[in-house]
C-alpha positions as CSV (number, residue, x, y, z in Angstrom):
1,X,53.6,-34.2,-41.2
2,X,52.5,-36.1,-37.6
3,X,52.5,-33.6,-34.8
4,X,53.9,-34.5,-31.5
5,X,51.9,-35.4,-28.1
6,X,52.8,-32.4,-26.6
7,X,52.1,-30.0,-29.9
8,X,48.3,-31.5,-30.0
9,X,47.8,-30.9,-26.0
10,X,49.1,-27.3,-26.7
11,X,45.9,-26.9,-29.8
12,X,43.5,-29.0,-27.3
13,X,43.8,-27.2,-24.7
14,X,42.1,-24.2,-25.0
15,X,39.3,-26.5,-26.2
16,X,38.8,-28.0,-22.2
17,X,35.3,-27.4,-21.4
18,X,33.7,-26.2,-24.4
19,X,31.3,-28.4,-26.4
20,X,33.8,-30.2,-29.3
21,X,31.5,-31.9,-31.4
22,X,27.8,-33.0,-32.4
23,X,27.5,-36.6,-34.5
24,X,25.1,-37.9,-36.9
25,X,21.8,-39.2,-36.1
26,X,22.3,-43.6,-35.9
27,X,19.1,-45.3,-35.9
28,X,18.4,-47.9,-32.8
29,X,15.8,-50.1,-34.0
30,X,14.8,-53.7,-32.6
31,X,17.1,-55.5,-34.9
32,X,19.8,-53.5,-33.5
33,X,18.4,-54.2,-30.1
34,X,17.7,-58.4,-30.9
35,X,21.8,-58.1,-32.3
36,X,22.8,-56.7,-29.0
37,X,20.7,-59.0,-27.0
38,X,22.3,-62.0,-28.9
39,X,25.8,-60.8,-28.6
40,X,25.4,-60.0,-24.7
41,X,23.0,-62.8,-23.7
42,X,21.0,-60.2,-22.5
43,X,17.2,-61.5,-22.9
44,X,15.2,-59.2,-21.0
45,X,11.7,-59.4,-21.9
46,X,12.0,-55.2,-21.9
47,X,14.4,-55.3,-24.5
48,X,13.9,-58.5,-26.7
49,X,9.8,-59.2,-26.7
50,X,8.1,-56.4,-27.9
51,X,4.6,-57.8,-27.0
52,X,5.3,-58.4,-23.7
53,X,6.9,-55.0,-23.4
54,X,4.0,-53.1,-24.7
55,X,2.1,-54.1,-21.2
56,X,5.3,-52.6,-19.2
57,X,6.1,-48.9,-17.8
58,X,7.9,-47.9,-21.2
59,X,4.8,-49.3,-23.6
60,X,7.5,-50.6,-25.8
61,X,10.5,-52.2,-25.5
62,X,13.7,-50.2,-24.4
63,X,17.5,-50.7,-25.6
64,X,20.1,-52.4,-23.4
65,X,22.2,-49.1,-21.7
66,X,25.3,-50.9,-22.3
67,X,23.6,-50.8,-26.3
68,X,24.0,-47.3,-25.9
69,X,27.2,-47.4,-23.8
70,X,28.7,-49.1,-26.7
71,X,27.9,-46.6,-29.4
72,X,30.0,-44.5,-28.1
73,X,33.5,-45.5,-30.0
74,X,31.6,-44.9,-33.0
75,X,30.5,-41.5,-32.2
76,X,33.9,-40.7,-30.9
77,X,35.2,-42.0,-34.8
78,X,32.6,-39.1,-36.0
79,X,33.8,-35.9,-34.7
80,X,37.4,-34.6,-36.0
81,X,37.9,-32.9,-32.7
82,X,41.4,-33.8,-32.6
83,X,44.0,-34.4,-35.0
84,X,43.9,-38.5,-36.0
85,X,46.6,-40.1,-33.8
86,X,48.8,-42.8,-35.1
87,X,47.2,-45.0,-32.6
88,X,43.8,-44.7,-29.5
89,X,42.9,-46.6,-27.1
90,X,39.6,-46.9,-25.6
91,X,40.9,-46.9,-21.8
92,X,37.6,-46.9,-19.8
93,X,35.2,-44.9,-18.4
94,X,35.1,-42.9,-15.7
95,X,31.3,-42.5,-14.9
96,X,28.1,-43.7,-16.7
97,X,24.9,-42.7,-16.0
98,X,21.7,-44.1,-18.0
99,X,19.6,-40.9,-17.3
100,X,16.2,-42.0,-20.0
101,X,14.9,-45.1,-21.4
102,X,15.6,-45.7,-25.0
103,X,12.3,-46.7,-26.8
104,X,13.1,-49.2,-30.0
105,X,12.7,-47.3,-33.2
106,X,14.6,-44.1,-32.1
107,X,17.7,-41.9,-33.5
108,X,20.4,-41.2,-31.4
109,X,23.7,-39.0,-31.6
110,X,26.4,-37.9,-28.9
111,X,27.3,-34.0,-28.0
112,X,31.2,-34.3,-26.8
113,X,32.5,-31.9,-24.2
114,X,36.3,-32.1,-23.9
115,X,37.0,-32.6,-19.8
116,X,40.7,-32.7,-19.7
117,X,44.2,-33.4,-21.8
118,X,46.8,-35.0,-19.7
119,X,50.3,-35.7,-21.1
120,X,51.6,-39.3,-20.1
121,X,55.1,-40.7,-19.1
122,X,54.9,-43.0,-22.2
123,X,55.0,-40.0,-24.5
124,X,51.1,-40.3,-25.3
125,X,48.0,-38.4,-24.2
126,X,45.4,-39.1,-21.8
127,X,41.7,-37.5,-23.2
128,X,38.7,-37.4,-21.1
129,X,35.2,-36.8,-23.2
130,X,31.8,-36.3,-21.7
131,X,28.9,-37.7,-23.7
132,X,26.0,-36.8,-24.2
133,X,24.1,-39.3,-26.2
134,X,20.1,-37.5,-27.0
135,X,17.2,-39.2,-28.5
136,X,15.6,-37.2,-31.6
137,X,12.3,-36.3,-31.1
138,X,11.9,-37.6,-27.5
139,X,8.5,-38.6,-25.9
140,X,9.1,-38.5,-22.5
141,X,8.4,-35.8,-20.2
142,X,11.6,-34.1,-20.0
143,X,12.3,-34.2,-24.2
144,X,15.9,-32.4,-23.4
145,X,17.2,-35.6,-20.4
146,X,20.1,-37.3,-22.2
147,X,19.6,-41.1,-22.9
148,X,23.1,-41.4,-21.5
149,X,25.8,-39.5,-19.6
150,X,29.5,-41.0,-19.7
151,X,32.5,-39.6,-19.0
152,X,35.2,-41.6,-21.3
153,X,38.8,-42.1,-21.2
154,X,41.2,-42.7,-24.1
155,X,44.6,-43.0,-24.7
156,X,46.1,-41.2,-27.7
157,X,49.5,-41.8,-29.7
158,X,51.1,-39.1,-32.0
């Protein structure tokens, strides 16, 4: 039985602000990298020529933000935070911050904080989620700095 818009705001909210979920460890390699590049048109010597990126100030090559940026439908698929809607829509984002370089070769995964749980006119929700996308085993100086920071914006329908 499908609960209604306004029965799942009444379970989510008392979740606001507290830490919903953790998601599995994806691997961001220079295939994945070279895929993204091609997709985007994104060539940057950084990202695509790891040779050339050896000699510059990450001594490897980095992944695209928006790479990262776009990972996060898929972590949001990972986490039953929320009972499964009938229908979401990925709405936007309200900030995004690319707070550490992503050095090719690493694993990734998002901690979600719910922000807020809005009803809508239309009879669906609106669901803000912070990510917090962090690289395992991190080798810069502050291991614990996010990759990313992004405040997201869906649209849910019970």
């Amino acid at each position: 039985m499908s609960k209604s818009a306004s029965e799942v705001k009444a379970e989510l909210d008392p979740k606001i602000g507290t830490e919903v979920g953790v998601t599995d460890w994806v691997m961001v390699d220079q295939a994945r990298i070279q895929a993204f590049a091609d997709a985007t048109l994104d060539q940057q010597w950084i990202h695509t020529n790891p040779e050339m990126a050896k000699q510059g100030p990450f001594g490897g090559p980095i992944a695209h933000g928006l790479l990262s940026l776009s990972l996060l439908p898929y972590f949001s698929e990972q986490v039953a935070w929320a009972p499964r809607p009938k229908m979401s829509v990925n709405y936007g984002y309200d900030k995004v911050r690319f707070t550490a370089p992503l050095p090719s070769g690493s694993n990734v995964r998002s901690r979600m904080l719910l922000d807020a749980v809005e009803m809508r006119e239309d009879g669906g929700l609106t669901i803000k989620v912070t990510h917090k996308i962090e690289r395992e085993g991190a080798l810069i100086e502050d291991e614990n700095r996010p990759i990313l920071i992004a405040e997201s914006v869906g649209l849910f329908y019970y």
